[in-house]
N, C-alpha and C positions, 0 to 999 in steps of 0.2 A: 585285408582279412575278412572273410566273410563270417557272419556269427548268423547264431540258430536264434537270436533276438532282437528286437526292434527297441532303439532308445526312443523316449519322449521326453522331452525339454516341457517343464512346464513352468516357467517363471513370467520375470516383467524387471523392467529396471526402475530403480524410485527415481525420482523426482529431479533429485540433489545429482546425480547418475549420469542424467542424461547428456552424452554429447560426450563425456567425460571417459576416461580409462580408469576409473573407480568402478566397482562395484562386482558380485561374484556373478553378475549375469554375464561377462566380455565369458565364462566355460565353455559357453556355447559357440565361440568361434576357434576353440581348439577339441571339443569332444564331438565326433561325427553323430549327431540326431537325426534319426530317422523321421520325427513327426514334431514341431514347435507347436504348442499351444502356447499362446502367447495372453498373458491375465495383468495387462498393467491395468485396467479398469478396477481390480481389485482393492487398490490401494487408495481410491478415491475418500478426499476427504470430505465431511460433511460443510457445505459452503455455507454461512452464515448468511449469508445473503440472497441465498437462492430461494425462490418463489416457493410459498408453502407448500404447495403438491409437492414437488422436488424433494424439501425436505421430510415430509410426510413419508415418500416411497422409501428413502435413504433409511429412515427409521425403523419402518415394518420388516425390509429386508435385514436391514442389521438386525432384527429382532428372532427373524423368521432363519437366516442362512448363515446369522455370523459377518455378513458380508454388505456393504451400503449398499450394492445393486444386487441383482441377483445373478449366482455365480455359473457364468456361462460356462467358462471354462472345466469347473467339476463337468461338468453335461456332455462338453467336448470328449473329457476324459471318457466317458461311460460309454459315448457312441462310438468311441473306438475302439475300445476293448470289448464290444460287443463284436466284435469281427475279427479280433485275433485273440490269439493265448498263451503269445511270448512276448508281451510287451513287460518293459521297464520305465514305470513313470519318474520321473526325477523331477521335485519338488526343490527349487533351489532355494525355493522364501519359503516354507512352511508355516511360518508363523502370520504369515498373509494371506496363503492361497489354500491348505492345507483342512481339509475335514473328513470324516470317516466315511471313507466309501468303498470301504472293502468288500460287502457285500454288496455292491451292482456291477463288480466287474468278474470278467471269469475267472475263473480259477485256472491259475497257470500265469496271469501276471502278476508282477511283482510292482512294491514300490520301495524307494529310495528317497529320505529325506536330509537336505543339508540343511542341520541346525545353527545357526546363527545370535541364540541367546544364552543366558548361564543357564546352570541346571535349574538352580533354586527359579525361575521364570517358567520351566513348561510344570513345575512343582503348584506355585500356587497359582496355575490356572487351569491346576486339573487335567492334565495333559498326557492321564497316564494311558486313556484307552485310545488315543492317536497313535501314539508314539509308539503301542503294542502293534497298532495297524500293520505297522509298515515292516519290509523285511529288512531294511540297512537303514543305518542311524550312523551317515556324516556329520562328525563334530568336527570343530573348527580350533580347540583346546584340549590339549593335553593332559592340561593339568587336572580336568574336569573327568577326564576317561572314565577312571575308577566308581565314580557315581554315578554315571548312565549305565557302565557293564554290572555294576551290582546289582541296578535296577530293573536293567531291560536283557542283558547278557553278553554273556564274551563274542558270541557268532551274530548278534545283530548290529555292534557297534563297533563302528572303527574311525581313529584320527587322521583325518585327509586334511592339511591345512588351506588356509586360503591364499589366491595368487594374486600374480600382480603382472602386469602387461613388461616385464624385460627389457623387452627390445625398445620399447622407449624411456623408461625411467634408469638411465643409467647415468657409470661417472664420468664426468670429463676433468681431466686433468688440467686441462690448458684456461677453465674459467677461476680467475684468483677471488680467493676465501676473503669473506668480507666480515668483520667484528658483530657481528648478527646472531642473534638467539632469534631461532625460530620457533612458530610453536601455528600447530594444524590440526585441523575437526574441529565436529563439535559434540559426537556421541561419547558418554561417561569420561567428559573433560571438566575439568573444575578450573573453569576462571577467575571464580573469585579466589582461589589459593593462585595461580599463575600468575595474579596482578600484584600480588602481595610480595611476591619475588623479581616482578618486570622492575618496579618500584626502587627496593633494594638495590637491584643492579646495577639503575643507572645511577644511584648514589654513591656507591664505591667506584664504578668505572665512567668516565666522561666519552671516554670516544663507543661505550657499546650501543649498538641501536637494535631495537628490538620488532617484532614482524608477528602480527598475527593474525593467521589464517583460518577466519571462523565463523559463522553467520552472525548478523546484526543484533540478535536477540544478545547472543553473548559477549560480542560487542561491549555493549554496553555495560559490563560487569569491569572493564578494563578503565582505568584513569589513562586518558592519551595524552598525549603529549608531544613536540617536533623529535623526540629518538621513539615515544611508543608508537607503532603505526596495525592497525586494522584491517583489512583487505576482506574482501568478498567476492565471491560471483568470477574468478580470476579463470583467465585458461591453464589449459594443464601445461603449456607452454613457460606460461609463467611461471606456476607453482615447481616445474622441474628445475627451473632455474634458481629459483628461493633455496629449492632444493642444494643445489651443485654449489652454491655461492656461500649458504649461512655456514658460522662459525661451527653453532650448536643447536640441534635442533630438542627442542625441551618440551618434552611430554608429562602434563599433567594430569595421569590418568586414575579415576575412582578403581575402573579394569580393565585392562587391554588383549582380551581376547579378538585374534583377527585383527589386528590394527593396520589399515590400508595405509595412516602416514607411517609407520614405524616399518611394512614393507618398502615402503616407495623409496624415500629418505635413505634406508639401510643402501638398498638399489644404486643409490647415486652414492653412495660413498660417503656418508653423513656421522662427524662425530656426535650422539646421542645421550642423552640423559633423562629417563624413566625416571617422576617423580611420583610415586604409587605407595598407598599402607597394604596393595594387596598382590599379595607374588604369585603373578599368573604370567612370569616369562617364557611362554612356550614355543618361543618361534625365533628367537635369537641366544646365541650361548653368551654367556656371561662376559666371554673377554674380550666380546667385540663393541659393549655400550657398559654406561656408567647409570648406577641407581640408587635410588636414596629412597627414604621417607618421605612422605608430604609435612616437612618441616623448612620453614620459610630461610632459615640460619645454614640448614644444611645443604638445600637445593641452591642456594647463592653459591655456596661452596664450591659445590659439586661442577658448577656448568663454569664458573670458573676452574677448577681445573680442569674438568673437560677440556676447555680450550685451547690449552696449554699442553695438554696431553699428545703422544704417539700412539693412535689408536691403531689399531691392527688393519690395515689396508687392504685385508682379504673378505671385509665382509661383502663386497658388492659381488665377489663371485661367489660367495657362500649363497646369496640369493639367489643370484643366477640358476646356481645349480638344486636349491629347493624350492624356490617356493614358482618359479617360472609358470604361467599358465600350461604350458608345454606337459612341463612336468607333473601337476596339478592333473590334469586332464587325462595323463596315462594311469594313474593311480586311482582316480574315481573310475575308470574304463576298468580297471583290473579287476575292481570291488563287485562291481555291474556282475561281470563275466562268470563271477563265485556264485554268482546264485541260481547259475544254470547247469 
């Protein structure tokens, strides 16, 4: 299909990303972009250790652009849309790459930003004269809609959810379930409540062992032991397999907007247990996971029966069929097209 407009990719992949089938940057290998700007420089952190000039420039520029170096990528932006006037920039990290520059480009293109944080986050950072910038406002939560369209309006803002690579995170039937509470990330996960309940479990159950997949910092919030175990730095090989193998996979989340383990997991087939005080379930229906309180009595409960439980065996195609990069990428393509 040919269109009267030019898409621009303008992201980077973090850190933790790379190599990996995490992260909402894999859009770009199912939405056709006309022009990659590529801004992983952006995300640079300031290194302790770097020779003071280094960290002198890091400063001035974060002072001067928002940004530890200076932001080449807005620049790219501008000298391109100095020479057309149907482009569509798409901001996939806005909260990293993202500044007002709607006045150095021409009039005639548009931009598109996929939000990735709650509301109350672009609230107190002042975030009201960006987010007016821009013509479409991808949110990544449902539950959240209501407060960006009262704010910013019904025609600027729509729910396109986040994807997940399918074709590899899926279920296999033929690897046998092993007595494993799993538990994965590290973004608004609360380990010190998950340890409180790894604990518990294996006090009532002798044969449960427990898996957890989370960087070392938080780590370290966990009491191990030969059933508690830790993992870091793993392939996504592995992690599928954790995946397709654990009992119950046990999310203890402060909020789970966008949750790449509660996609992936779902994907392969995984009975689930959300342990959250805040109900932002907007990407799985109720009868295919189990959820409680962050109360230490009732999540033992709970992922006990989990276990036990006949869970609806149709969530892995329910994924398939929503949340698929595939599908992901027809949707934000559609939104694109609305504003021409």
């Amino acid at each position: 299909m040919i269109y009267m407009y030019k898409k621009v990719y303008v992201g980077f992949t973090f850190p933790h990303h790379v190599g990996t089938n995490a992260g909402y940057q894999h859009i770009k290998n199912y939405l056709s972009y006309d022009y990659m700007i590529n801004c992983d420089k952006m995300i640079m952190k300031l290194n302790r250790k770097a020779v003071l000039w280094r960290r002198a420039y890091h400063f001035i520029s974060k002072s001067i652009w928002g940004f530890p170096i200076f932001p080449i990528h807005i620049l790219k932006c501008i000298l391109l849309g100095a020479f057309h006037n149907n482009l569509v920039y798409h901001f996939i990290h806005p909260e990293n790459s993202f500044v007002n520059f709607r006045l150095y480009i021409r009039k005639g293109n548009k931009i598109v930003l996929t939000l990735h944080q709650p509301f109350e986050w672009y609230e107190n950072r002042k975030w009201e004269n960006r987010l007016k910038r821009a013509d479409k406002l991808i949110i990544l939560s449902s539950s959240e809609e209501d407060l960006f369209v009262k704010k910013y309006g019904r025609e600027k803002v729509i729910f396109i959810p986040h994807g997940i690579n399918t074709d590899f995170y899926h279920q296999d039937l033929s690897i046998k379930k092993e007595k494993m509470v799993l538990t994965v990330g590290n973004w608004l996960r609360d380990y010190s409540f998950a340890n409180s309940v790894y604990k518990k479990l294996i006090e009532i159950d002798s044969e449960i062992q427990v898996v957890a997949v989370c960087s070392s910092e938080l780590a370290g919030l966990i009491d191990r032991n030969d059933r508690i175990t830790c993992l870091s730095g793993i392939s996504d090989e592995q992690l599928r397999n954790l995946y397709q193998k654990c009992a119950v996979l046990f999310l203890p989340l402060i909020r789970y907007t966008a949750n790449n383990a509660l996609l992936e997991a779902s994907a392969c087939g995984c009975k689930i247990l959300i342990s959250s005080n805040f109900n932002d379930n907007a990407y799985i229906p109720q009868k295919f996971i189990c959820t409680c309180l962050m109360d230490v009595d009732a999540a033992t409960k709970k992922i006990v029966e989990c276990m036990a439980s006949n869970t609806d065996n149709r969530l892995s195609e329910y994924i398939n069929e929503h949340y698929s990069w595939q599908v992901i990428a027809r949707r934000v393509e559609a939104e694109i097209a609305k504003l021409y």
